[in-house]
Biopython code that builds the backbone (N, CA, C, O; Angstrom):
import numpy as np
from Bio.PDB.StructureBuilder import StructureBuilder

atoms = [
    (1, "UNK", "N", (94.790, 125.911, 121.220)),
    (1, "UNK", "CA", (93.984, 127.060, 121.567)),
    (1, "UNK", "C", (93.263, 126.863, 122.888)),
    (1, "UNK", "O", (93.564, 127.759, 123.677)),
    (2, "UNK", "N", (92.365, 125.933, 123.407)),
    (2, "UNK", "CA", (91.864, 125.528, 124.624)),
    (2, "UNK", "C", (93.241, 125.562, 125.574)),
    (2, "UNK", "O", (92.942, 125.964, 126.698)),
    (3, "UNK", "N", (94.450, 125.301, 125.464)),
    (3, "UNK", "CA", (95.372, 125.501, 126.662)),
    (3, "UNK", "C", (95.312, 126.757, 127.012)),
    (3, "UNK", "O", (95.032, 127.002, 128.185)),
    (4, "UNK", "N", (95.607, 128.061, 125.903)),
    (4, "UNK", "CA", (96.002, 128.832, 126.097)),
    (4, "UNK", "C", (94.504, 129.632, 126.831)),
    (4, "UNK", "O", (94.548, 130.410, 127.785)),
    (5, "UNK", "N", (93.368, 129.241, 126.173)),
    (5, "UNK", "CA", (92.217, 129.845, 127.085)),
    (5, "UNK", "C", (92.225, 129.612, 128.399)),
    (5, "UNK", "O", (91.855, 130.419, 129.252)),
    (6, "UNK", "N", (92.715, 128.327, 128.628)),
    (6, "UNK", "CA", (92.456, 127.918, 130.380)),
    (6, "UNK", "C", (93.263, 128.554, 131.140)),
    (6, "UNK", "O", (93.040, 128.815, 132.322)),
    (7, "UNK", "N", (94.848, 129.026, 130.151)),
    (7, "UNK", "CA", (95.827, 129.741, 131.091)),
    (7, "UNK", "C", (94.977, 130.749, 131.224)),
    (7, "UNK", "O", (94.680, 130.861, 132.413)),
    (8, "UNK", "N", (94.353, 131.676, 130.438)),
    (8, "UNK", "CA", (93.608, 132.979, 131.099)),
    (8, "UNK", "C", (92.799, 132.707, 132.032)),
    (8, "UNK", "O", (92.931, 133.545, 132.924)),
    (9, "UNK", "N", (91.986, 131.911, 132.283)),
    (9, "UNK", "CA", (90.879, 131.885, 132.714)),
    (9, "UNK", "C", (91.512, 131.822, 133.885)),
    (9, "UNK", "O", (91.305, 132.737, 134.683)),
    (10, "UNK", "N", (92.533, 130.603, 134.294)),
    (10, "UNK", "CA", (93.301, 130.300, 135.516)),
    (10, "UNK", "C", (93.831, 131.867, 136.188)),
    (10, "UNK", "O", (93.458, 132.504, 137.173)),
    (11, "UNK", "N", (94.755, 132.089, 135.255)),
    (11, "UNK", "CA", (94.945, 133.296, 135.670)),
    (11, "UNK", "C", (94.319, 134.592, 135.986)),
    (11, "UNK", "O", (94.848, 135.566, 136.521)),
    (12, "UNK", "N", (93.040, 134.441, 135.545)),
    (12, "UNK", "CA", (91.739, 135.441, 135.792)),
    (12, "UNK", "C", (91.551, 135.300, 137.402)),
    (12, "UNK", "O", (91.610, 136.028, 138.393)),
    (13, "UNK", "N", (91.240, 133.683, 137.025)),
    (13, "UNK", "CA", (90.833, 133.410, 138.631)),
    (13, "UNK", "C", (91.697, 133.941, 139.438)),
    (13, "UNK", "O", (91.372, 134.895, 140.146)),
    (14, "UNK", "N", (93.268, 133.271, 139.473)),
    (14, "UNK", "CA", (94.035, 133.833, 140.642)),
    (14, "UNK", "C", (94.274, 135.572, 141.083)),
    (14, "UNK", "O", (94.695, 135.940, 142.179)),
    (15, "UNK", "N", (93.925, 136.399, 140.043)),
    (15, "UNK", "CA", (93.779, 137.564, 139.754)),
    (15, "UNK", "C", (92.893, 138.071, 140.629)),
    (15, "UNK", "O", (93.142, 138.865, 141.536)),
    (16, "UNK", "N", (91.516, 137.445, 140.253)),
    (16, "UNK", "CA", (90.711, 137.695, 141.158)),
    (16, "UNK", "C", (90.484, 137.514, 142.621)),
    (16, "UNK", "O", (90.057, 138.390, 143.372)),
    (17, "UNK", "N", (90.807, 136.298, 142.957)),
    (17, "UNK", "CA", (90.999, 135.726, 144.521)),
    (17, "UNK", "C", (91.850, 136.820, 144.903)),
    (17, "UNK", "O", (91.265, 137.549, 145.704)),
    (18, "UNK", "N", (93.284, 137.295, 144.565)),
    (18, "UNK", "CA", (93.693, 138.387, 144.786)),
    (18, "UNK", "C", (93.607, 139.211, 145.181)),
    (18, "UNK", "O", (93.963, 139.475, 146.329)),
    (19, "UNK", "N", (93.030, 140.070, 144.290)),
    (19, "UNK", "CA", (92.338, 141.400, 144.808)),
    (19, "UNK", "C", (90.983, 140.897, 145.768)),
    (19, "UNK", "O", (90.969, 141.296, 146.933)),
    (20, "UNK", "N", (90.402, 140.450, 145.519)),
    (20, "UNK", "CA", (89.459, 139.954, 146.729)),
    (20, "UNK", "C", (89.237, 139.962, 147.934)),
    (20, "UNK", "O", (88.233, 140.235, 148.592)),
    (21, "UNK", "N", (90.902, 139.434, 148.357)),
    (21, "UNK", "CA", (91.291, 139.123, 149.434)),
    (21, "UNK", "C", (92.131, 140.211, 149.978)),
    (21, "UNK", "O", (92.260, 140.451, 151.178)),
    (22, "UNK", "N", (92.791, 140.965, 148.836)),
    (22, "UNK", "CA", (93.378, 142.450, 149.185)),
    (22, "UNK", "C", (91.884, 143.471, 149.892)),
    (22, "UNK", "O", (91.824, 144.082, 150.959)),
    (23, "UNK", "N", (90.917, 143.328, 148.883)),
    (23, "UNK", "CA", (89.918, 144.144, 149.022)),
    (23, "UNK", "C", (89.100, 144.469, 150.660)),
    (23, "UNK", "O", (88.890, 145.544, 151.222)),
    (24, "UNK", "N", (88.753, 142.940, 151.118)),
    (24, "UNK", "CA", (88.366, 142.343, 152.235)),
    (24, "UNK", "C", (89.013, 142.669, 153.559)),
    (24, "UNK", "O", (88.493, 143.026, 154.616)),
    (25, "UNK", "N", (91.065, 142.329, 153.043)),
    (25, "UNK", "CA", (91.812, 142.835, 154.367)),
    (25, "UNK", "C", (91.946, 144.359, 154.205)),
    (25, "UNK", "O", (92.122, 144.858, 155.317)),
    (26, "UNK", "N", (91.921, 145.604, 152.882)),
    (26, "UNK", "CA", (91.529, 146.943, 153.508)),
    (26, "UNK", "C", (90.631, 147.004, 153.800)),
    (26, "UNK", "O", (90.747, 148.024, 154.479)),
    (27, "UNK", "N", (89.429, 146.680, 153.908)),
    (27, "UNK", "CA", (88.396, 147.016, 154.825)),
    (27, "UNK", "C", (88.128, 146.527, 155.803)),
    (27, "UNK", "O", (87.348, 147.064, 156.590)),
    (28, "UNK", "N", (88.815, 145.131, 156.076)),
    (28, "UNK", "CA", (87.917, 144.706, 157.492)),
    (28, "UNK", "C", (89.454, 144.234, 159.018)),
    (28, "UNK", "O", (89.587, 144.349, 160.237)),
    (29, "UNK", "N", (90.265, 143.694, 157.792)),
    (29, "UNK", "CA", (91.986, 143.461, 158.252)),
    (29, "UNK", "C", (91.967, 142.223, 158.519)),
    (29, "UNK", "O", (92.611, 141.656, 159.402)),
    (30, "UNK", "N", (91.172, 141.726, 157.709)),
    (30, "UNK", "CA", (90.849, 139.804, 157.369)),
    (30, "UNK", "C", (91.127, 139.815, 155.795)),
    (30, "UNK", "O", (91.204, 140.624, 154.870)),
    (31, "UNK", "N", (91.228, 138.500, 156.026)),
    (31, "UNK", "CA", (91.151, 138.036, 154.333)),
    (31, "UNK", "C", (89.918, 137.482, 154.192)),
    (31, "UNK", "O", (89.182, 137.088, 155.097)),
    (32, "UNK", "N", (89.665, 137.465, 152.678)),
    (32, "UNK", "CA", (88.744, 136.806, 152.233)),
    (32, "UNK", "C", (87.878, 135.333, 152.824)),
    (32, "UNK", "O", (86.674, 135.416, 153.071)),
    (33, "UNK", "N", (88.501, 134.249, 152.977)),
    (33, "UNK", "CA", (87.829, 133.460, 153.887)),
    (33, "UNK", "C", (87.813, 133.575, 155.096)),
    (33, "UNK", "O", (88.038, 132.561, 155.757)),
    (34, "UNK", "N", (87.554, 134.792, 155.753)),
    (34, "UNK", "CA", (87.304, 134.608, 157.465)),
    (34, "UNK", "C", (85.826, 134.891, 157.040)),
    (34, "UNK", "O", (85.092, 134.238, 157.782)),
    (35, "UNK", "N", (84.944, 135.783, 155.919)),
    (35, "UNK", "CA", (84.227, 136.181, 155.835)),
    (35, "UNK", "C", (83.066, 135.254, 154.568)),
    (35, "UNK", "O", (81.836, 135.212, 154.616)),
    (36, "UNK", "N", (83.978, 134.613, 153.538)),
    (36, "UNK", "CA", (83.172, 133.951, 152.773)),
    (36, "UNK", "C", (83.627, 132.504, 152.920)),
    (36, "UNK", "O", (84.428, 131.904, 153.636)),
    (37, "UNK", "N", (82.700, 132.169, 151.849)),
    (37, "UNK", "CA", (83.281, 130.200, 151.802)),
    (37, "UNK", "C", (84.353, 130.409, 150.344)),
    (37, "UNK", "O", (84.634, 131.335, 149.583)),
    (38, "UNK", "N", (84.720, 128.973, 150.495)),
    (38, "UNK", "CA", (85.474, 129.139, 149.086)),
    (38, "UNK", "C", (84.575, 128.932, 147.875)),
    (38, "UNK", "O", (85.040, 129.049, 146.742)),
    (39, "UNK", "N", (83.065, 128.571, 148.130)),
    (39, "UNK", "CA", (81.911, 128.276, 147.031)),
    (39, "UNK", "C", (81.815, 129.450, 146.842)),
    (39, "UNK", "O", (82.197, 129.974, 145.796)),
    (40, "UNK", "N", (81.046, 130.385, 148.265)),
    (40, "UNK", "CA", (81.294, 131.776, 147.800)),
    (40, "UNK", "C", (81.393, 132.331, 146.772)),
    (40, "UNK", "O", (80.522, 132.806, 146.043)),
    (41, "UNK", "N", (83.466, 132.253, 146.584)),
    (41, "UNK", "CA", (84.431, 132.951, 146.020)),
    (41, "UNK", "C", (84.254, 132.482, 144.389)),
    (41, "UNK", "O", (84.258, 133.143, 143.350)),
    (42, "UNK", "N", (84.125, 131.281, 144.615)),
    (42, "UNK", "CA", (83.448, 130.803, 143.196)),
    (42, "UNK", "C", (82.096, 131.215, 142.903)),
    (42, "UNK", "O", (82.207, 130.286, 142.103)),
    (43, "UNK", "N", (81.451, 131.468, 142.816)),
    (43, "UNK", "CA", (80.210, 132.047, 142.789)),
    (43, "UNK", "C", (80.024, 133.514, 142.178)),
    (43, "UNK", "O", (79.506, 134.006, 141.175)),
    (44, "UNK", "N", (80.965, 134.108, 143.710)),
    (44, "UNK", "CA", (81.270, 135.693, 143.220)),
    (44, "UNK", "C", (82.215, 135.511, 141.849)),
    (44, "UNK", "O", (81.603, 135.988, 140.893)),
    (45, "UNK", "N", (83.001, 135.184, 141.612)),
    (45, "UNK", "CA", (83.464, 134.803, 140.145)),
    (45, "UNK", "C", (83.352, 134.353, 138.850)),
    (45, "UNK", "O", (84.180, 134.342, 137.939)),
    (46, "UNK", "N", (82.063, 133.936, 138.904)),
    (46, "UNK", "CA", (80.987, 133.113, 138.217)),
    (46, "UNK", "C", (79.701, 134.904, 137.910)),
    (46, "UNK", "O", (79.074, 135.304, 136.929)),
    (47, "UNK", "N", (79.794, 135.184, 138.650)),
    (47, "UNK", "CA", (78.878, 136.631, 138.853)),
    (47, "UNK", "C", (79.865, 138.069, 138.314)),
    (47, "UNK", "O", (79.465, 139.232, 138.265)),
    (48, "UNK", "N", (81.083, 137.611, 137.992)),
    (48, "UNK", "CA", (81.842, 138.465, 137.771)),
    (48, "UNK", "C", (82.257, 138.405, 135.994)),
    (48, "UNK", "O", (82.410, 139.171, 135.043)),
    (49, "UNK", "N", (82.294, 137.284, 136.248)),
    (49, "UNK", "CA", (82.575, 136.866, 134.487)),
    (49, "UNK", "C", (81.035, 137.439, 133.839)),
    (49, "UNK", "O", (80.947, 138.287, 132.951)),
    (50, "UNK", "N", (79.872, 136.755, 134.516)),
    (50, "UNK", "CA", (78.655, 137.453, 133.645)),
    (50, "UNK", "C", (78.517, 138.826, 133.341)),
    (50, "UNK", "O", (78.098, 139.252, 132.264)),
    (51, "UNK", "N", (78.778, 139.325, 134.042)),
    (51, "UNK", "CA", (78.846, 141.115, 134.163)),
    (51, "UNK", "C", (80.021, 141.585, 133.259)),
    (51, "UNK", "O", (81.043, 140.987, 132.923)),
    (52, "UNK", "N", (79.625, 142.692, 133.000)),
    (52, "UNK", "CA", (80.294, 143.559, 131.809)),
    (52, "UNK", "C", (80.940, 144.695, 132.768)),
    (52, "UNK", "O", (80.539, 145.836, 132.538)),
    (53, "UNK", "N", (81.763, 144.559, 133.677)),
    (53, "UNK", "CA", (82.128, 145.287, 135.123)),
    (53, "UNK", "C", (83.791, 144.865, 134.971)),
    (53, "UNK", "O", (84.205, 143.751, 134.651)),
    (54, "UNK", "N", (84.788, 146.314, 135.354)),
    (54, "UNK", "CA", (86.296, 145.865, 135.395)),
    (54, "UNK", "C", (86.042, 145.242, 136.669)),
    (54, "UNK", "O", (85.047, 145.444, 137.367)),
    (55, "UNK", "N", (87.361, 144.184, 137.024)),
    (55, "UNK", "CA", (87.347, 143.432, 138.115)),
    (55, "UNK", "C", (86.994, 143.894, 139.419)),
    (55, "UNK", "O", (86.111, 143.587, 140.219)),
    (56, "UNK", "N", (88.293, 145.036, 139.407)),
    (56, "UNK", "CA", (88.314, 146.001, 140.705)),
    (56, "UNK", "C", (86.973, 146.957, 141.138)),
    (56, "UNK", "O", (86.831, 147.493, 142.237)),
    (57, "UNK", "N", (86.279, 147.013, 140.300)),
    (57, "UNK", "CA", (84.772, 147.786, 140.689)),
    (57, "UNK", "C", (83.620, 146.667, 140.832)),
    (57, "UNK", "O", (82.501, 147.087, 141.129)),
    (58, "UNK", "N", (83.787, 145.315, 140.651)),
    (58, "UNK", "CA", (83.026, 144.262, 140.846)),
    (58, "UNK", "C", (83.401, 143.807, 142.398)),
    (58, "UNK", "O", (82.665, 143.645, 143.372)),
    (59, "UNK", "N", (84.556, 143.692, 142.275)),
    (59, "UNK", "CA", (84.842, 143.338, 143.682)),
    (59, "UNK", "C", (84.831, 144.297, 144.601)),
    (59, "UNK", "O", (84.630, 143.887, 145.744)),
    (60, "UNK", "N", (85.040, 145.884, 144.422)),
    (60, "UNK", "CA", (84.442, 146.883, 145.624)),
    (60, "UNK", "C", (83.301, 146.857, 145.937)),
    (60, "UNK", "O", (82.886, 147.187, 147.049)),
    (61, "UNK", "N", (82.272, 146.260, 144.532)),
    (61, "UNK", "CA", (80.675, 146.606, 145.151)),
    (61, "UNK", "C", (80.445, 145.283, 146.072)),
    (61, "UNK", "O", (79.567, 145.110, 146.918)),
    (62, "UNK", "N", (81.541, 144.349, 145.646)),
    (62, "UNK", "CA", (81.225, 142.557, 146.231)),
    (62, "UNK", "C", (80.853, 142.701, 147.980)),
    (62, "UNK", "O", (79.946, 142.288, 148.702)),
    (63, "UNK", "N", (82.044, 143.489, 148.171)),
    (63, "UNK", "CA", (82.754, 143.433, 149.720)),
    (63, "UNK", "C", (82.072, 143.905, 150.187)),
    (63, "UNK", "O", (81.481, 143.529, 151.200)),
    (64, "UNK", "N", (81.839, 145.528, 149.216)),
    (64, "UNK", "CA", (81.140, 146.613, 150.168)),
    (64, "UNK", "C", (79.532, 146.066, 150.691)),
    (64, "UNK", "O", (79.001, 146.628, 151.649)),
    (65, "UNK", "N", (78.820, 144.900, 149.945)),
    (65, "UNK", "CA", (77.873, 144.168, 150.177)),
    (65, "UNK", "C", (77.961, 143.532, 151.816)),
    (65, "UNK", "O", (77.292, 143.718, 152.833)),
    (66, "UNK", "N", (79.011, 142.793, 151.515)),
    (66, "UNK", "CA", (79.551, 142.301, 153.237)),
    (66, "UNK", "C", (79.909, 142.691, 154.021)),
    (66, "UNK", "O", (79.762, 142.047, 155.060)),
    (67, "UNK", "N", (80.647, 144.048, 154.082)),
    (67, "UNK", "CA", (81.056, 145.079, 154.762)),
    (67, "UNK", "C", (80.151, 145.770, 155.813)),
    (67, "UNK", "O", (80.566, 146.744, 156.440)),
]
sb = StructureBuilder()
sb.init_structure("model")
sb.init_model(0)
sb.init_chain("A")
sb.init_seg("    ")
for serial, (resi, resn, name, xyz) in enumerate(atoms, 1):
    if name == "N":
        sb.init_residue(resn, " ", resi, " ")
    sb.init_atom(name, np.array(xyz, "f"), 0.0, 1.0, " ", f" {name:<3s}", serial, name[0])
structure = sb.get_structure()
């Protein structure tokens, strides 16, 4: 059971870095680290899991912060 949680979680993560970095290059035509650190990205992900927010509306309000 712990494998199969970490595959989600892993896969949450890469999910997220994802769109992140999709999110970042439509708005700015960078990716994600020209603008954050990779602690950052962990951080914002860490802030994303706490929240009761779908991914894609966590990460529009993320960007639109840095934007």
């Amino acid at each position: 059971m712990i494998t199969q949680n970490t595959n989600t979680v892993d896969e949450s993560w890469m999910i997220f870095i994802e769109i992140l970095s999709d999110e970042f290059t439509a708005k700015t035509g960078f990716g994600v680290y020209a603008h954050i650190t990779p602690v950052d990205v962990g951080q914002a992900y860490q802030q994303y899991r706490l929240r009761n927010a779908p991914m894609r509306r966590f990460v529009r309000d993320y960007v639109r912060h840095y934007v």
